[in-house]
N, C-alpha and C positions, 0 to 999 in steps of 0.2 A: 483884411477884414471884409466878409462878404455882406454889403448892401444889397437890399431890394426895394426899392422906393416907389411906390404907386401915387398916382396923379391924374385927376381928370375928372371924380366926381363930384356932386352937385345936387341941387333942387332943380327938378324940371316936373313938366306939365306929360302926362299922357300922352303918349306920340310921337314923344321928341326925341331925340337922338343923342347919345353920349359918348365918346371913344375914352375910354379907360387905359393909363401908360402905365406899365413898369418896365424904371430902369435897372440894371444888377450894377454891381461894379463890385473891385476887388476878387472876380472870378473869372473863367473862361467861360464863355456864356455861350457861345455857339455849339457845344454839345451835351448842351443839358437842355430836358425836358422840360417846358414852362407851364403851367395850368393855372388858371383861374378858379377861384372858390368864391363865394359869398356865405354871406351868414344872417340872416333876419333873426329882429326881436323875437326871442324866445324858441329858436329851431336850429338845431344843428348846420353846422357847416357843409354846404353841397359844394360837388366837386360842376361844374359848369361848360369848361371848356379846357382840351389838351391840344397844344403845337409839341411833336416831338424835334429832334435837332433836325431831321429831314423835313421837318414841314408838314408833315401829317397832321391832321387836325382830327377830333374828335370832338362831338357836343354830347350833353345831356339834352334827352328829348324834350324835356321840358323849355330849352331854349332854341332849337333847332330850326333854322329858316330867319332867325331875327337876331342872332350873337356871332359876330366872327370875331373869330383869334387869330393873329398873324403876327412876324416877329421881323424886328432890322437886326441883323445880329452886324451891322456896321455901326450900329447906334446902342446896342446890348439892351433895346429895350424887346419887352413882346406887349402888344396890344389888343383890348376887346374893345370892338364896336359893337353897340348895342343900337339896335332900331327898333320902332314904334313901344318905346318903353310902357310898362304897365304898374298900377300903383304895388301889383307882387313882387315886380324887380326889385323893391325896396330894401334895401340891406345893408352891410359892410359888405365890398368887395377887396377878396385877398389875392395877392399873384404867391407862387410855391413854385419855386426851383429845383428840381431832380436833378443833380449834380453825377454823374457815374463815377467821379473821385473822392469827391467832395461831401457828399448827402444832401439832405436837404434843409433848402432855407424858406421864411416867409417872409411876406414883407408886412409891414403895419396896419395895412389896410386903407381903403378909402370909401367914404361913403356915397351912400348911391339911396335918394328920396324920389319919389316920382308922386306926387298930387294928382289924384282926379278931376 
């Protein structure tokens, strides 16, 4: 049974910094493609940030110079650290596993508040 468990968000202040985890398990995770999504009240789901199994990374410009994505694949998790947060970052944040046997999985999401 493949899990995707995300962990790491919170209320924070304008500025502040957050690292967002997901772990997988129940799958081979080191060649499958990890991408982070969010989703704000009332707006579709944006795709954010790509780590493919090589480690190539990919942003949306809208986060670019302030979101990295990185992955342990000894720990099967991948990571977004988020810096100088904004009260628009606010949202559910989803991790999405592109499996090349498998398909794809999402995980539950975690939310992500930031206050002015």
């Amino acid at each position: 049974q493949v899990q995707l468990v995300e962990s790491g968000g919170g209320l924070v202040q304008a500025g502040e910094s957050l690292r967002l985890s997901c772990a997988a398990s129940g799958i081979i995770f080191s060649i499958a493609t990890m991408d982070w999504y969010r989703q704000a009240p009332g707006k579709q789901r944006e795709l954010v940030a790509t780590i493919t199994s090589g480690s190539r990374t990919i942003y949306a410009d809208s986060v670019k110079g302030r979101f990295s994505i990185s992955r342990d694949n000894a720990k099967n998790t991948v990571y977004l650290q988020i810096n100088s947060l904004k009260p628009e970052d606010t949202a559910v944040y989803y991790c999405k596993m592109s499996h090349p046997f498998s398909g794809n999985y999402w995980g539950q999401g975690t939310q992500v508040t930031v206050s002015s």
